[in-house]
N, C-alpha and C positions, 0 to 999 in steps of 0.2 A: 495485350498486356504482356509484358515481361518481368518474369519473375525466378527467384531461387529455387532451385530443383533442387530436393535433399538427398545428397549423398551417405552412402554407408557409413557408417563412424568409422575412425580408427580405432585401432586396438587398444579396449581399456589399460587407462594409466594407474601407475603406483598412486597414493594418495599423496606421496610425498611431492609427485610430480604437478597431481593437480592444484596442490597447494602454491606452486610454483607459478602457474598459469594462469589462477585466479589472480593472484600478487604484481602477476605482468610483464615478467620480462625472461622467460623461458629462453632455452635457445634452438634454433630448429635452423641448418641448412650448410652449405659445405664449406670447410675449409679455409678462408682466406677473403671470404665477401661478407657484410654484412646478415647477420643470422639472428639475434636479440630483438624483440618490435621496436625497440628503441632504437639500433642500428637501425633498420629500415625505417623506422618513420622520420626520422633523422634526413634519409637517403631520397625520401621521396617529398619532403618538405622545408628543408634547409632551415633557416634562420627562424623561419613560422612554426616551426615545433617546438611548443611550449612557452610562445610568446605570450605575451601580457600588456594589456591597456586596451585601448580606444581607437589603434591603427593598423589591425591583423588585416590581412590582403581579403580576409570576409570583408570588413567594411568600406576597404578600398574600390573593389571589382565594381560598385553596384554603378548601373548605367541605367537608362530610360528602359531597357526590354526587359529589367528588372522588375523594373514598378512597373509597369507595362502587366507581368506576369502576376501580379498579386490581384489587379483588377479583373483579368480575366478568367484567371485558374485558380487563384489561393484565396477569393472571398473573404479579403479583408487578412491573410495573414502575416503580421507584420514583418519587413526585414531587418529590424533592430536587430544586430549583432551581436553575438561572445560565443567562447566558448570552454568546453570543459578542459580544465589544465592536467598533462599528463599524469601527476598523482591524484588529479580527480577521477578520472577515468579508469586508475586501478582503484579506489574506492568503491566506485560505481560498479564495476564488475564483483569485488566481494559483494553489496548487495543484492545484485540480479541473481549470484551462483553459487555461493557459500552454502554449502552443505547440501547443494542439489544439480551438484556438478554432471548426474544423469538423465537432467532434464533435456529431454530431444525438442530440436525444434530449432527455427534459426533467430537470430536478435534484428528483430525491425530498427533503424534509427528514421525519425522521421521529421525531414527538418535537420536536414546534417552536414547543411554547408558547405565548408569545402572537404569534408572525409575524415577529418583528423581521430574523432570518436570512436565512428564505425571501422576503421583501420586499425585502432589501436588494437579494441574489441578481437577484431578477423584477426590478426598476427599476432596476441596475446590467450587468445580464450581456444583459439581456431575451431571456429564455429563458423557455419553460413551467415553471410550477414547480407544486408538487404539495406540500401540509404536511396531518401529521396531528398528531393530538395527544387523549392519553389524557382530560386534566380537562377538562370540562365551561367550568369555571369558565376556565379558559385559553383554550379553543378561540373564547370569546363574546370576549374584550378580543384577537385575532386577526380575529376576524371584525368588530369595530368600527372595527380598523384600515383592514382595505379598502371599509367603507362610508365613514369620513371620506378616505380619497383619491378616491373617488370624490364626494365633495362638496364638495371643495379645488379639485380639477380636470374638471370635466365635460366640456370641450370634447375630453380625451382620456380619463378613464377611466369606466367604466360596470360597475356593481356588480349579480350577479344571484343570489339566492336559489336553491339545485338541490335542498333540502329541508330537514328539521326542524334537522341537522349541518353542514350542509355551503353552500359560497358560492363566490362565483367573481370574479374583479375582471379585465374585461378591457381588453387594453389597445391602443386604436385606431391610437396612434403605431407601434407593431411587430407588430401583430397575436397577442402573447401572451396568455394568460393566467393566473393566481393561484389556484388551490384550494385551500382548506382544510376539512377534514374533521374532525370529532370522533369516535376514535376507538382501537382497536390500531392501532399498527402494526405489529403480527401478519398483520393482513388489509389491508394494503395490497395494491391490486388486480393479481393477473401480468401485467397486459398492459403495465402501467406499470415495473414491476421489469423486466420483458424488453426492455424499449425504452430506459431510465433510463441518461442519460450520467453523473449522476456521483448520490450519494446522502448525506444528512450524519444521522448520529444521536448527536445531544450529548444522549442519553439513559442515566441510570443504570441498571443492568439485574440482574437475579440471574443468578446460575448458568446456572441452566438454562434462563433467557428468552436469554441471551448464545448458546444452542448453535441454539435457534431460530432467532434473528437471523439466526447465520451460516449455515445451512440455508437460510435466505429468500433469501440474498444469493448463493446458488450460482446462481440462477435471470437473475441479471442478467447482458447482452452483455462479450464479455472487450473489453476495454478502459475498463468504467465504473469510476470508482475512487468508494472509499468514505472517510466519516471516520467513528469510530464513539468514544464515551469510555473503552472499555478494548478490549484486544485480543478479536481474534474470530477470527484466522488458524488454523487447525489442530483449530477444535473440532469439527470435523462429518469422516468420511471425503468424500473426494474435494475437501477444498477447494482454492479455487484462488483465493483472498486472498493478492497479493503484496505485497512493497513499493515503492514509487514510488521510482525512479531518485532521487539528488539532483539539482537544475540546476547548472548549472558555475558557475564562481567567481567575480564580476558584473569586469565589463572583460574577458571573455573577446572571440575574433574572431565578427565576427557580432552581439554582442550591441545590440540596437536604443537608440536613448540612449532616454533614460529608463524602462529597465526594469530598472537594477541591483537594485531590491526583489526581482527575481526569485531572486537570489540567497541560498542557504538558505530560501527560500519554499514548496520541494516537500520536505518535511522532511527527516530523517537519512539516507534509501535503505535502514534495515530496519524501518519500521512506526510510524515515530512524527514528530509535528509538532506544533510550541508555537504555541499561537494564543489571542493576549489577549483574557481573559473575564473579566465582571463582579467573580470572585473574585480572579481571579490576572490584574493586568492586565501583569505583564512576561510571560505566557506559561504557559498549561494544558497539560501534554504528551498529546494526542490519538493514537489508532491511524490509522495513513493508509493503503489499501491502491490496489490496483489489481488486477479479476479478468483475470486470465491465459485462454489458450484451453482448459489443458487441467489436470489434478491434477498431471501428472509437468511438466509444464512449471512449474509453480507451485512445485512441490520442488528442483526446478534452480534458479530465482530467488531462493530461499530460503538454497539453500548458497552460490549465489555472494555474497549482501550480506552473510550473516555471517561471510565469510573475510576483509572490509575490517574490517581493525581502527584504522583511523586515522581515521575518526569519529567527531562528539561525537554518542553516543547522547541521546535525548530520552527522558527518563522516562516510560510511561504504566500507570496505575493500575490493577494488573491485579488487585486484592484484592476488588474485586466492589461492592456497594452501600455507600457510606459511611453510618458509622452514629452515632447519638450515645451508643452503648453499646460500639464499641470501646475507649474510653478505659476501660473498665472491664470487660473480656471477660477480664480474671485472673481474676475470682470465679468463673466456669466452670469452674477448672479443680480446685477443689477443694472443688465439689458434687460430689453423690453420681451414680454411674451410672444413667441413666434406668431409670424403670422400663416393666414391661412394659403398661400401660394407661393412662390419664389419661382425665379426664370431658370433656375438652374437645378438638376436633378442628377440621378444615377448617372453616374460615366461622365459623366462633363467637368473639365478641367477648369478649376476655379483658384480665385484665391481666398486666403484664411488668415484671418488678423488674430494679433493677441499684444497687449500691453502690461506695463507691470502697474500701471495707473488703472483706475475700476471706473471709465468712461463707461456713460449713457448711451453714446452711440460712437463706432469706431470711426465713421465716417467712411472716405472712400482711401483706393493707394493712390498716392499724391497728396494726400490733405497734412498738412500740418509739419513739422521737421523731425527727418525719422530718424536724426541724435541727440533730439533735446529729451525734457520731459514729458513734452507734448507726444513723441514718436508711438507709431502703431509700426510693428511687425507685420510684412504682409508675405507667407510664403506659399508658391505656389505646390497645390495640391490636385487629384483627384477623387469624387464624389465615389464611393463604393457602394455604400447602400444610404436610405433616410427612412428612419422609422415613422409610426401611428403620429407622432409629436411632433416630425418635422425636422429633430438632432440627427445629423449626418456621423457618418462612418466615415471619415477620410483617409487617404493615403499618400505623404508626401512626396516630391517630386523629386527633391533632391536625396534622397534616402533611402526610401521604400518603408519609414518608419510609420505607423497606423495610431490615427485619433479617435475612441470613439466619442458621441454625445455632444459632436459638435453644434454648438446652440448656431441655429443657422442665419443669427445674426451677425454672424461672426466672417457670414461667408460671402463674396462677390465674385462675380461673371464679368472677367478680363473683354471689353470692347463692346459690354453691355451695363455700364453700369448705372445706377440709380440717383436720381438726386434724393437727395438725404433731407427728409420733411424733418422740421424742427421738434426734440420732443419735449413735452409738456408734462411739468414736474408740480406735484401737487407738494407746498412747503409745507401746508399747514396756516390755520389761522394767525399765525402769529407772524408772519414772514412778512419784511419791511416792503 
């Protein structure tokens, strides 16, 4: 395993400076080359810095050893794309650091695409930072990011190879440095979880990768707080995922000038915080937590923020993997009850129908005309897990985006397929 080794701090800052640093855009480096995180990320990601929509080089890269990588390493975790817009990313850091700027310990990102977060984070906060990430194809336009800062900037950064995945960018103005890894973040390494001041995973997850997660995330020091894209509080016994206090209400006494953004910046105070991303740029509602010392002390935290009811709750999306077949997850409900075998199982490349019509049976691909009314959708997919019921966990082919509770009627085996028995529909007594 390879991982962040913590170096010494630098020398404590004015406050004034780390109000600077939490905010984002400091400046650190010599002369005449880019020196601001924004110069440099600017430097090491051209036009893709601070893009927005549906067509960031994240969703372009993905290939087959993509999806290839979710099957056999990421256990269902989806590659549905976005990601955090550079004024969300200084939001996100006032919540991780704001008023505990001497929190030691480096920022996990887990699930961090092509870099642009955990860069921001390492050149704005400059702190060890530590990113992994499932796609192959992702993890290489990450790691091209920190080779061109280090050939933008030499006199301060210096780029080092630590094997076939993985790379380092370190950085001689504050003695940090940058990893990224190609990989689960399943196995992110414990020494890094145990030590980890704060942890971000704007990763789409199934079910039962979500109970994982928060199982992994027991392991980390109470006081690291996490952001995670759906909830993850209460899925494992003994959790001790709270949520972050709110900050007080900006022009409070005390409060430093130029830090009213801190206000509503530590989200709702029961698990949730909007932070503009690629898709949603007034604001994605996120899980925000903070690990407590102990489980009963986490359950205490719990009843006391849900007894303030004069907050504006923050939406977060606890429905699981978005899919492009819930718009049409009606026709589930009036296929027939699984049955008790199917030809096709874990790992086997199938395909998966879906219509906007609520057919009895989809039939097979080839049946029917698939631009009329009549059309079934048939995309090719693979089988990741099948539960006690027999509903498949899938993951598309051309995407690496994840379905789960697919009704396994829904599914066929390309060169194996079934004739389609007739089925039999009780109308009722009255039926001509």
């Amino acid at each position: 395993k390879v991982f962040v080794r913590p170096r010494r701090p630098p020398a404590p800052a004015s406050r004034e400076a780390k109000s600077m640093a939490v905010l984002g855009d400091d400046a650190v480096g010599s002369e005449g080359s880019p020196s601001t995180a924004t110069e440099l990320l600017q430097a090491a990601y051209g036009l893709e810095f601070g893009k927005t929509g549906h067509a960031l080089a994240g969703h372009t890269v993905i290939e087959q050893a993509d999806v290839e990588s979710v099957v056999q390493k990421g256990q269902g975790s989806s590659l549905l794309y976005g990601e955090l817009l550079p004024a969300g990313v200084t939001k996100l850091s006032i919540a991780l650091f704001h008023g505990r700027e001497e929190v030691p310990g480096p920022v996990l990102e887990l699930g961090m695409g092509t870099g642009k977060v955990a860069l921001q984070i390492f050149l704005s906060l400059h702190r060890d930072v530590y990113g992994v990430e499932l796609a192959p194809g992702r993890w290489q336009l990450a790691d091209n990011a920190l080779r061109k800062l280090a050939e933008t900037a030499p006199g301060r950064f210096s780029y080092e190879r630590l094997g076939e995945e993985s790379s380092r960018l370190l950085d001689s103005a504050t003695g940090r440095s940058c990893e990224f890894a190609c990989g689960s973040l399943l196995d992110t390494p414990m020494e890094l979880l145990r030590s980890a001041a704060a942890i971000v995973m704007e990763v789409c997850l199934p079910k039962e990768v979500q109970r994982l997660a928060c199982a992994m995330l027991q392991h980390c020091p109470a006081g690291c707080r996490a952001v995670g894209y759906a909830p993850l509080h209460g899925l494992v016994d003994g959790c001790r995922l709270v949520p972050v206090r709110p900050a007080p209400a900006a022009g409070g006494a005390g409060e430093p000038e130029g830090m009213s953004e801190v206000a509503g910046a530590l989200g709702d105070g029961i698990g949730g915080l909007a932070l503009p991303a690629s898709w949603k740029e007034q604001g994605h509602g996120f899980a925000f937590y903070e690990l407590s010392e102990s489980a009963s002390t986490a359950q205490a935290a719990w009843s006391t923020a849900l007894d303030n009811q004069t907050v504006t709750r923050v939406a977060v999306d606890a429905s699981g993997c978005p899919s492009r077949a819930r718009k049409t997850r009606y026709t589930d409900d009036v296929l027939p009850s699984p049955r008790t075998n199917y030809k096709w199982g874990k790992g086997d490349k199938v395909l998966v129908g879906y219509s906007w019509l609520p057919f009895f049976d989809l039939g097979n691909p080839g049946d029917g005309s698939a631009g009329g009314l009549d059309g079934v959708t048939w995309m090719e997919a693979q089988v990741i897990s099948v539960n006690e019921d027999g509903f498949a966990t899938i993951c598309y082919q051309d995407d690496g985006t994840v379905e789960e509770m697919v009704h396994p009627e829904r599914i066929r085996q390309e060169n194996c397929l079934e004739k389609r028995a007739p089925i039999d529909i009780d109308w009722g007594d009255d039926a001509a």
